[in-house]
N, C-alpha and C positions, 0 to 999 in steps of 0.2 A: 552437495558437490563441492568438492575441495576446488580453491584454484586463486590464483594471483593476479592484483588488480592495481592499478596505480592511479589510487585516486588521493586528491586535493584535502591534503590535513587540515587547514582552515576550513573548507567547506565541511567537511566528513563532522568536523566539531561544531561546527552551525549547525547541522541536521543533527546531532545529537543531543548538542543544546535545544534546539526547539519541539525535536521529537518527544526528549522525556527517556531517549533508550540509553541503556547500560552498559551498550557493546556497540563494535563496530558493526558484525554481524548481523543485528538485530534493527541499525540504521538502514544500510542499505539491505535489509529486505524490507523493510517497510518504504523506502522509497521507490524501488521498483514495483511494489503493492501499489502504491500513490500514482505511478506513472501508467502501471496499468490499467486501472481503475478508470484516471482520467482520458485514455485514449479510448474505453470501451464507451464513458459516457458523451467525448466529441463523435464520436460512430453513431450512437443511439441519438443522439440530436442530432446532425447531420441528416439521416431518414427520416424523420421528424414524427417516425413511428405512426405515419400516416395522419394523425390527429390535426386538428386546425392548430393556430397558434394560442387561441385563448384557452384551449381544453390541456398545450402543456403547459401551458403556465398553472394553471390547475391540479397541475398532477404532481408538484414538489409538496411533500409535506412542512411547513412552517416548521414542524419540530424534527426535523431532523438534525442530525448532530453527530458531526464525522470524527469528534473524538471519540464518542461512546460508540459509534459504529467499531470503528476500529479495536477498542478496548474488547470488544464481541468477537473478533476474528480468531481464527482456531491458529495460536502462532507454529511457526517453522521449530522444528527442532533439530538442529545443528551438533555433531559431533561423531566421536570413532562407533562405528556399530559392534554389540558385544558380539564374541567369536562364540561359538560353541565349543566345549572339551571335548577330544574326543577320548 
């Protein structure tokens, strides 16, 4: 979806700087990924998924690793849809 946004040049080049992306495009979808992300997992703690507190603390795997997660994510593909001849 095309559409016009007025966001923070310095910021937009800090999340680019820090993200590693190549585009504007490509920052803020991964930032709204990020923000999504992090509101589904305040929700999921928040209900505490029923569990005691020693069994979630339990349940984070030590090797987890939200760059390589994210490097795994199937990206957005962005641009004009080809038309058909007729």
């Amino acid at each position: 979806m095309k559409m016009t946004l007025h966001i923070d040049d310095a910021l937009l080049a800090r999340v680019m700087k820090a993200t590693g992306t190549s585009s504007k495009t490509q920052a803020v979808d991964l930032a709204l990924r990020e923000m999504d992300r992090r509101a589904k997992l305040v929700s999921l703690c928040s209900s505490g998924l029923g569990l005691p507190p020693d069994a979630l603390k339990d349940a984070i795997d030590p090797a987890y690793n939200l760059k390589v997660m994210r490097q795994l994510e199937i990206p957005a593909h962005y641009g004009r849809k080809t038309r058909s001849r007729r």
